[in-house]
N, C-alpha and C positions, 0 to 999 in steps of 0.2 A: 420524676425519677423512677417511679415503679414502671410507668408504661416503656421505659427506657430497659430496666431489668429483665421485665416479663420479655420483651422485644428477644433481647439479645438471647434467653436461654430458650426460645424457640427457636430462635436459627441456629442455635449453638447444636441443639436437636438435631435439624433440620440436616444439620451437613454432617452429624455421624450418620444419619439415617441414608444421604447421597454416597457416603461412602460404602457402604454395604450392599446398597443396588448397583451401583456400577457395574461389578462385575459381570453381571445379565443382562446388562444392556449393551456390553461387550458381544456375550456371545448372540445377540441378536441374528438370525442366518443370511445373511451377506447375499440371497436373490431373492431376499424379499423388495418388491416395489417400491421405490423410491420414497413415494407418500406415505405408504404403509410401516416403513421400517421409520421415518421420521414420527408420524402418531403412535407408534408405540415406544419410542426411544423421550418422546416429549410429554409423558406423561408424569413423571416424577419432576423434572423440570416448571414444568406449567403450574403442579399442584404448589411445590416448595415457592414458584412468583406470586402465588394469591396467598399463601398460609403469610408470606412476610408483610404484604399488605394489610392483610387483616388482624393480623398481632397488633399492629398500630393503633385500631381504632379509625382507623380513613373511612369516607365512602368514596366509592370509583363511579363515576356516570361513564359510559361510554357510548360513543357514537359515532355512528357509519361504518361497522362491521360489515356491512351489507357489498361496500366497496372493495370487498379484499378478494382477488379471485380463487377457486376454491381449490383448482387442482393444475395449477401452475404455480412455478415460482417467479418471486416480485423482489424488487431490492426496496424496504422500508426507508423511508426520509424522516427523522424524528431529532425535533429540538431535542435538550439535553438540560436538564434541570436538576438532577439529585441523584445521589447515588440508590434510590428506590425506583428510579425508570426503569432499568431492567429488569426488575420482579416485577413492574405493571405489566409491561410488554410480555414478557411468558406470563402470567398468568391472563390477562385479558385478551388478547389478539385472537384467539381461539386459530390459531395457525403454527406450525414450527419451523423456528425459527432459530437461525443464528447470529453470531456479532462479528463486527471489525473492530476487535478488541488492541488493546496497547499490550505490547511482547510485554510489560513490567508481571503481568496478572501469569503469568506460566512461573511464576515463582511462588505462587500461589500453592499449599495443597489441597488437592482433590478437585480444585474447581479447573483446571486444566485439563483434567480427565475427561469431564463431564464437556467440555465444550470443544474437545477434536469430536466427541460421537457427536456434537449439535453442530458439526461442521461451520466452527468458527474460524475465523481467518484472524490471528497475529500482524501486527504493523509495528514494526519501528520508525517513528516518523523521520527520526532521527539520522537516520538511513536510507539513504534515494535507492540503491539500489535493490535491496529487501522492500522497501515501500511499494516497488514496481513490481517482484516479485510476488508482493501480498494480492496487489491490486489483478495479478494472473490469475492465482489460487482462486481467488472470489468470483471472478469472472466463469471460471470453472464448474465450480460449486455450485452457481444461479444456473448453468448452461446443462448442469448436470438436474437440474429439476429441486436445489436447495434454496428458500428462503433468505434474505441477511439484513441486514438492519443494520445502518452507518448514522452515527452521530455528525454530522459536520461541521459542529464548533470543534469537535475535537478534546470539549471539555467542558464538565459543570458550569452552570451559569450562576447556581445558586439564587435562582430568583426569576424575576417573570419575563423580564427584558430577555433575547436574543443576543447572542457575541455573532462573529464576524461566520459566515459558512465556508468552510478550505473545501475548493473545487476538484481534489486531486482526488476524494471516492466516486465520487460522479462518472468515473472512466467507468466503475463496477455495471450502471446502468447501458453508459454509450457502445460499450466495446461487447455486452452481453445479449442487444436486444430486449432484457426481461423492460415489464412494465413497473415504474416507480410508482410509490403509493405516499406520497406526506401523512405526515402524522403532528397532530398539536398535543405538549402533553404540558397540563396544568395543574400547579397546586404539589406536586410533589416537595419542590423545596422547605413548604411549611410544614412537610413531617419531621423534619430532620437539622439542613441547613441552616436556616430560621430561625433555629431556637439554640445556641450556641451547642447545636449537636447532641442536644435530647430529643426523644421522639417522643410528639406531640400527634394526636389525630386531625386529620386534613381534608377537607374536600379538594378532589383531586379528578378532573377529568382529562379523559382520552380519543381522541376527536381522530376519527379514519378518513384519509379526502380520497375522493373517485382517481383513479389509476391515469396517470399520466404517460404516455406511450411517447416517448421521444423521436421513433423514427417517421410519426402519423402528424408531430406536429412541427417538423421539420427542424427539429433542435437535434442536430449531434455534436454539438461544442460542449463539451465539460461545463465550463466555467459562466455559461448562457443559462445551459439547464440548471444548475445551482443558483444562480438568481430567481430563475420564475419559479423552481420547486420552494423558497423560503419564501415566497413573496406569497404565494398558494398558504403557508403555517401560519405567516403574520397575520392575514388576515383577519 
């Protein structure tokens, strides 16, 4: 229960402190360099994904950093295990990065703010034609030189097993040319999920796979490349 306490009144912190930098990361000047205006806009971000980590008591192992190219953007392929994957992901990736997040989280305060400047993209799944429009936006975004990072269960597995992968983000990588990168992420659920939603510390690793380029390996079908990108995590 205390590490459950301490947990929350650090992020509790955390997100007055994001609320008071936003501002400035607003006025950031609009020709600054793509990558440049991303690493200094992803620095509050990044810090707030490791400080939530480590309030926990986790260790992080990470590997194959080395696979992430450094001054391009990649569309991220990452299982979905706990509501702490995306603080792994900004804090460890050492890349910035944004999500194809569920329209529910813009109901959210402040954290909506913070993720139009981390040029996140909204989906209502809910909704075919918004869906196609998200799936524009993203395509955009990656073509414009931005990072993104799609879950393709579409939802928590709360645990180690994999759920089903929906092939309809996959258009993000086919319709953009960027290079996919998989990602395995482990051990999150048992900070959280696990333990009927007390935080518990965890080992937790996050495992980078060499960049898959779908137009070099003759995969432009969605729903093709969504198979051999999960089959790549399973492993």
């Amino acid at each position: 229960m205390f590490r459950t306490l301490y947990a929350a009144t650090r992020i509790v912190a955390g997100v007055i402190e994001a609320k008071l930098k936003l501002p400035a990361v607003k006025k950031l000047p609009k020709e600054l360099p793509v990558h440049e205006r991303d690493r200094k806009m992803h620095q509050f971000p990044d810090y707030f994904g490791k400080m939530m980590i480590g309030c926990t008591g986790s260790k992080v192992t990470v590997e194959g950093l080395e696979n992430i190219p450094k001054d391009q953007s990649v569309l991220f392929v990452s299982n979905h295990q706990s509501n702490f994957d995306i603080p792994l992901l900004l804090g460890y990736l050492n890349k910035p990065i944004g999500f194809i997040a569920k329209m529910e989280i813009t109901k959210l305060p402040i954290v909506p703010g913070w993720m139009e400047q981390m040029h996140c993209v909204f989906m209502d799944r809910s909704d075919r034609r918004q869906s196609l429009m998200a799936i524009k936006d993203g395509v955009e975004k990656l073509k414009n030189g931005h990072s993104l990072v799609i879950f393709p269960e579409g939802t928590r597995s709360k645990g180690s097993q994999m759920g089903e992968f929906k092939s309809g983000s996959l258009h993000l990588a086919t319709k953009s040319g960027v290079p996919v990168i998989p990602i395995r992420i482990e051990g999150t659920y048992n900070i959280l999920e696990a333990n009927g939603n007390r935080i518990k510390p965890a080992n937790v690793t996050l495992k980078v796979f060499p960049p898959v380029y779908p137009e070099q390996i003759g995969m432009t079908d969605a729903k093709e490349l969504t198979n051999y990108i999960k089959d790549i995590i399973e492993q």
